[in-house]
Phi, psi and omega in degrees: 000316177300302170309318171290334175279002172272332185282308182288330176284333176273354187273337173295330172318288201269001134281345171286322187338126170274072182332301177267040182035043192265338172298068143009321209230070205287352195252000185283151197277352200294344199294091163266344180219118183288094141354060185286125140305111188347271201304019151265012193282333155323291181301332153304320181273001184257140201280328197305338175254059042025281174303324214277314190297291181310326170304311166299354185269310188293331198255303196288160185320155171300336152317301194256336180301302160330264208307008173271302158295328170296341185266327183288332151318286176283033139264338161302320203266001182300135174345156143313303205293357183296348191217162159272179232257303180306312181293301211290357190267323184260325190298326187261005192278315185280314171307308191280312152336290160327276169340290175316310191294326179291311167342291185277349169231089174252029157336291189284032169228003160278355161283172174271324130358269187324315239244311185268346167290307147006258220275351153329323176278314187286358167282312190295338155312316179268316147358270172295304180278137153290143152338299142339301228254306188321289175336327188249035139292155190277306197268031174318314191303314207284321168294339162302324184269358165265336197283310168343269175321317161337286201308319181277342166307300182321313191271005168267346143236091174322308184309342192251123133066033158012273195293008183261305165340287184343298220290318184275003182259320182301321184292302199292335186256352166279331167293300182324287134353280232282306190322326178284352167262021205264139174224051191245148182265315178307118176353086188265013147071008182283338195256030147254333145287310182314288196270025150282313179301287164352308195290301177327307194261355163289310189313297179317309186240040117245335153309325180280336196294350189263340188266347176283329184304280203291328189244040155067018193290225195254136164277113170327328185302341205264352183246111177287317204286009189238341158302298174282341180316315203275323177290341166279326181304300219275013169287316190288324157318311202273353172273354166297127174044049178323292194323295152348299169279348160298302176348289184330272220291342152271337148358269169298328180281330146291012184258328181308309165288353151297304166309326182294296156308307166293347178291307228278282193338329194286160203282340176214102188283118177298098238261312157358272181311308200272343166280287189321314190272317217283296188271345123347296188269352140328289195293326164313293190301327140343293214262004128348261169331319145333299203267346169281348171286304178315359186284326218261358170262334177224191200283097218242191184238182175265009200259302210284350179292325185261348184270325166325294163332314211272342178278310190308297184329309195273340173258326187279006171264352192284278174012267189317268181345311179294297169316317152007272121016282179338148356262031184293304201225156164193147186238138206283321163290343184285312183302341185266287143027269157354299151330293207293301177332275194285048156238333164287340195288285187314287185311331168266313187253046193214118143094314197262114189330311187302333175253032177287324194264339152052058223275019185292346208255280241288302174290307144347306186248035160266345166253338177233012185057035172261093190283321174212191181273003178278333152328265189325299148343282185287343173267348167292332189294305201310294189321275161009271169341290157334289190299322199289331211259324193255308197272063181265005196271294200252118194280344179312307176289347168294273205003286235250002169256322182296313193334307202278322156319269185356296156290358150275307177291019158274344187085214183216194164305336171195120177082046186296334203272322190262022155279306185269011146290284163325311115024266202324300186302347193279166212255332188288316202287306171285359170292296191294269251278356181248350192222064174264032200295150146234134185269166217278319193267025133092026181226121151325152190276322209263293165269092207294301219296022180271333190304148146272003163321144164332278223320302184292134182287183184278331194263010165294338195273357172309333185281348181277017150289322169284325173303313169326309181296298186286328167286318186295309181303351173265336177279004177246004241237309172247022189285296163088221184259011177277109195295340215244009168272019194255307163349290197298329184268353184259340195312324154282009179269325179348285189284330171313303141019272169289323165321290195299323162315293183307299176329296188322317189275008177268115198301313220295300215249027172284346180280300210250019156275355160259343153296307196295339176308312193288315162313328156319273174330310157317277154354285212294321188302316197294338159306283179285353157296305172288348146308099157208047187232139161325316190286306199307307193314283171341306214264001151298310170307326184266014176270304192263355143277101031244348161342317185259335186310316190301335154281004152292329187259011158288305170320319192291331155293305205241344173235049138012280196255020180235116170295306175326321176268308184302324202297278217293323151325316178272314174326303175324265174341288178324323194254306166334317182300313192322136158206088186277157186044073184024061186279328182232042167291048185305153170327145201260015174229030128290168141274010195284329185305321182287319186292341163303302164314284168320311167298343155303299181278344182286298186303339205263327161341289188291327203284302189257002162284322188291309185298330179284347175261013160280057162015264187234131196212140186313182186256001150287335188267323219313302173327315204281318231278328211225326161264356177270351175285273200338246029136335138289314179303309205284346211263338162305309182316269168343308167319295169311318202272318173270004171283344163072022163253023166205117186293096207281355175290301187329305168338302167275340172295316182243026103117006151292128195246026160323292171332308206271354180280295207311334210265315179293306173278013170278332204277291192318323171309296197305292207281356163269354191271117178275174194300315185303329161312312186318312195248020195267319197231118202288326209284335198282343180293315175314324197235006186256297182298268190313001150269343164237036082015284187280004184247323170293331169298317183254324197243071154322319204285336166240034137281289182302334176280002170290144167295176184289331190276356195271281177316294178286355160292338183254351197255358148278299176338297178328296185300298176325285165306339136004291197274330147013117164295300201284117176339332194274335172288296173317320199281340189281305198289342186272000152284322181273349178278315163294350164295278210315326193302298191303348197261348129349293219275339180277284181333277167314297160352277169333291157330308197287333184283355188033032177269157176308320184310301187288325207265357195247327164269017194202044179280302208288297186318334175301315175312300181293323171348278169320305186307297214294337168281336120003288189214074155352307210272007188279294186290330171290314170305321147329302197292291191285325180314297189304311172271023113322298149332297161312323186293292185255359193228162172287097184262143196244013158202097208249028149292251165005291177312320227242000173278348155280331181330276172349279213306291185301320166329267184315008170264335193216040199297333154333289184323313186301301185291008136267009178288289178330293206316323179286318194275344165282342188270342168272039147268146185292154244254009154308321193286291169330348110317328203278271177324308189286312166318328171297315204288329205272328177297338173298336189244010200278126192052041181258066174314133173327011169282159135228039176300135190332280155019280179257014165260328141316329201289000000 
């Protein structure tokens, strides 16, 4: 036995093999079609090693028995191009054969090993072979209707093998799929099978829902993300034989909710009974939401429009039941459920001009007067409202309502402007945008999840950025330059505002002048996110500057050492920084861009002299307490230096040393950091690397002006990130190795011209010189990292790599040639002709420049 799995393990081996190097992953299940190499091909067409496979799956232990079926997955999976259209016709005749036989014994598939290798192949079937091809197997009827059965057997115990499932819902729905192409005469039997699966898996998770209750399991509900996976699959299924499957499903969807009504009516209420029909009709409103979501994957008619209407029809009456209810009882999966439902509703029948005529309408509005989608408009705002007003408790649901807010105020894909026109005008809608007040005694009238009481954690007040995002873009829809409808909608951060001032001068109230801060700050980012017009913009900087900064960088001041309070405050400041659509492209006889800035360096100042006297902090606190603030500060900085709304020369020029602090505390930050946290933590690497991108590109002058422990300290980083897997990172230091190279390589230019002019200018470049003749080995050590990298390695921004190249060359041509030498002599001595000949076409017509030109060449 120790031999046959070392023997199954090496052919599984040398069939996983990534033949052409197309994988990132050699172990990811994605490998679907195996690169068989030609001169195996012979062992492929003979049916005995097939058979040979299959035998061994029937006579060995369930250990090795597995590994028969893993070789027998990637022999399904072997090129098309390996056979011609008869072989390839008998080659999948034996495979299905194989299959009918595992079938008809399926014994050895009560392992769990067995059962998930299984149903893997039969994904892998549909994978390679077209449908068309399946169909002209002899024994296609019988193996199909075994494969069938299978399948529903699987899905009748929910409970077993999840991730095996995946595999039979990807075959049923790729067939399925497959069908309006198939031009084979022969029967391919799905739409006699197809709503047998549809059924199997409807049936199945309601039937599990009384037993996940009553004996305490796991809810298949709770795992969303395997949930919708298997629901995206079985969308594409449930259009097969459409009719059928509506049939079921109002079928059951009204019988439940008939029960249901009667659990709440009865005179004494089962508490049990009534959760059990609750999570039924969760799962009903799923696969509702589900099959209306299934018109944009397949083909539908105006019959399958109208059984949508007669389904849609049956969740906005649940809608209306539930809210009912309110604010007594309420269930937290029916709501998500809902939730998910009308959003699929949108995405399908909402907003695209062709489904004003709709027959999705037609039934709708003879039972519920929802006539169009402006209809529709208002019951998604009212719902909205409801939840936001009553379920302010349970954030999974705020969540999954703002999530959907949001996206209806993105618009849509057509007509988003007369959709959000249409938006505006609706009464739920001018509710929220007149009544998001939070009142003085720190609880909303209207919105519970806006309160800042104890009652609430710091981190429940993260959704009122989005809430925040989506009402301003419905308050800009109709603003235009009305400064004083802009007044009226801020008017409760005003007074919150003011509030939180006087608390400040109060000893007694600093806890809870730092929730409204902190709920403020959140409220203003989402404000200003959605702000991206020039007029909109304005009147937010004059609405809070100068009145307000200043109580941010007093917060800033006194809770420090609370993540909780700095983070979203420096977010702000960061999103202030922004200056997306050209938002802070002020009138040229404004100052607001410098007074941003400064107010900006003021914050990042205090923010990091203050973060630098907590000293040495464990490697659990260092991310929370001190490098995740860093790391916003660089990425406010970045904003600024590349937003082109500040001249940064004027600063020194009129003798303000903002600039040159911030610039300082960018240094101080930095040298508290050690390099492995830089690449250790993405966001702070994310924000580090691309800020000093932007400072060797504009501000040379303060690079040369660092001390030498400086300099080698950022030209290690620099060295470090090179090697970096994320691109954004590698791609940022081979932009900054070239600012600095190109800016070296002018300066020696210069130099060479010997006029007075040059020699008078060209001091700060005289510095970096000086370092680089110092420490030869910073820019040598470069050099080779990158053509290592280009040489040996999979480069995946190999643009990027090669624009310092040129630059370190001519700086170091000594250095190059012993370099080329070392890496040709250590190539085997077939290749080192090859390698030199590379070297030579590289440097071949490369002239002493470094002008575009010749750096393209």
């Amino acid at each position: 036995q120790s031999l046959a799995m070392q023997l199954l393990k090496l052919v599984l081996n040398c069939l996983s093999f990534d033949f052409i190097g197309n994988s990132a992953d050699e172990s990811a299940d994605d490998l679907c079609t195996v690169q068989i190499p030609t001169n195996w091909r012979t062992i492929f067409l003979e049916p005995e090693t097939l058979d040979l496979f299959f035998d061994l799956y029937h006579s060995l232990p369930p250990m090795l028995s597995q590994l028969a079926l893993s070789c027998l997955v990637q022999f399904a999976s072997a090129r098309r191009s390996l056979f011609n259209n008869p072989e390839r016709a008998k080659y999948l005749g034996n495979l299905i054969k194989g299959v009918k036989q595992i079938l008809e014994n399926p014994q050895g598939l009560s392992d769990p090993g067995n059962y998930h290798e299984f149903c893997r192949f039969l994904a892998r079937l549909k994978t390679n072979y077209q449908l068309g091809e399946l169909v002209m197997v002899k024994e296609y009827p019988e193996v199909i209707q075994l494969i069938a059965n299978f399948t529903i057997t699987s899905l009748q115990h929910w409970e077993f093998a999840p991730n095996s499932v995946h595999y039979l819902l990807t075959l049923w729905q790729r067939m399925v799929a497959s069908v309006p192409f198939v031009k084979s005469a022969e029967p391919h039997l799905l739409d006699t099978y197809a709503p047998e699966i549809t059924k199997a898996y409807i049936t199945s998770r309601l039937e599990c829902v009384p037993v996940v209750i009553r004996d305490g399991l796991e809810d298949p509900l709770d795992d969303t993300a395997t949930v919708f996976q298997q629901l995206e699959q079985l969308c594409t299924v449930s259009r097969c034989e459409y009719e059928k499957t509506c049939t079921l499903l109002v079928q059951l969807f009204d019988q439940n909710a008939q029960n249901y009504q009667k659990l709440l009516q009865a005179s004494s209420r089962n508490p049990l009974e009534i959760t059990v029909q609750e999570g039924r009709l969760a799962w009903l409103v799923y696969f509702v939401g589900t099959f209306v979501g299934g018109r944009l994957t397949y083909t539908s008619t105006d019959e399958h429009d109208a059984m949508d209407g007669e389904l849609s029809c049956r969740v906005f009456q649940l809608i209306t039941l539930m809210d009912a209810q309110l604010p007594e009882s309420s269930n937290e999966k029916v709501e998500l459920a809902i939730l998910w439902f009308l959003d699929q509703f949108r995405k399908t029948y909402v907003g695209d001009q062709l489904q004003h005529t709709s027959k999705v309408y037609t039934r709708m509005s003879e039972v519920l007067g929802i006539t169009d989608d402006n209809h529709v408009l208002e019951n998604f705002m009212t719902k909205i409202v409801t939840n936001l007003k009553y379920r302010g408790r349970c954030e999974p649901v705020i969540s999954r309502t703002l999530q959907f807010l949001n996206d209806l105020s993105v618009g849509y894909p057509f007509s988003c402007i007369c959709l959000l026109k249409k938006l505006v005008k609706i009464e739920a809608v001018k509710f929220m945008l007149q009544n998001h007040t939070t009142l003085m005694f720190h609880q909303s009238k209207h919105f519970p999840f806006l309160g800042v009481s104890d009652n609430y954690s710091l981190s429940d007040l993260r959704c009122r950025t989005m809430f925040y995002t989506a009402l301003t873009r419905l308050l800009v829809v109709d603003l235009g330059e009305d400064e004083d409808e802009f007044e009226n909608f801020m008017l409760p951060l005003t007074i919150t505002f003011e509030s939180v001032t006087q608390m400040l001068n109060s000893s007694f109230e600093q806890e809870a002048a730092k929730r409204m801060l902190i709920g403020l700050a959140r409220d203003l980012r989402g404000i200003a996110f959605a702000l991206n017009t020039k007029t909109s913009y304005t009147m937010l900087f004059d609405w809070i500057y100068p009145a307000y900064m200043s109580v941010l960088q007093r917060a800033i001041e006194l809770w420090y050492q609370e993540p909780a309070c700095t983070t979203p405050i420096l977010k702000l400041m960061a999103e202030f920084m922004q200056n997306r659509s050209q938002r802070l492209n002020f009138d040229v006889s404004s100052p607001n861009g410098i007074l941003l800035f400064r107010e900006a360096s003021k914050m990042i100042c205090t923010y990091g002299n203050q973060i630098l006297s907590l000293g040495t902090l464990s490697k659990y606190q260092v991310y929370p307490l001190k490098l995740k603030g860093i790391s916003i500060c660089y990425s406010a900085l970045k904003s600024a230096l590349c937003g082109n709304y500040v001249s940064f020369g004027v600063f020194k020029l009129y003798g303000d040393n903002h600039f040159d602090n911030v610039l300082q505390a960018f240094v101080k930050m930095l040298l508290s950091v050690s390099h492995s946290d830089l690449l250790q933590y993405r966001k702070l690497s994310q924000s580090y690397y691309p800020l000093l991108e932007c400072l060797t590109q504009d501000h040379m002058s303060f690079i040369t002006s660092l001390e030498p422990h400086i300099l080698i300290y950022i030209f290690t980083s620099i060295s470090e990130g090179l090697t970096a897997v994320d691109t954004v990172v590698s791609s940022s230091c081979c932009t900054s190795l070239d600012y600095i190279v190109t800016y070296l390589f002018k300066h020696l230019a210069k130099e060479g011209k010997k006029t007075l002019r040059c020699r008078e200018i060209s001091q700060d470049g005289q510095r970096l010189l000086h370092f680089m003749q110092q420490n030869p080995e910073v820019l040598q050590q470069m050099m080779s990292i990158l053509m290592n990298t280009i040489i040996f390695e999979d480069c995946r921004n190999q643009w990027s790599v090669s624009r310092p190249l040129l630059g370190l060359i001519l700086l170091n041509e000594k250095y190059f040639s012993e370099l080329r030498a070392t890496l040709i002599t250590s190539q085997p001595e077939s290749k080192r002709e090859i390698l030199d000949q590379c070297f030579r076409n590289l440097m071949e017509g490369v002239e002493q420049n470094l002008l575009v030109k010749n750096r393209d060449r």
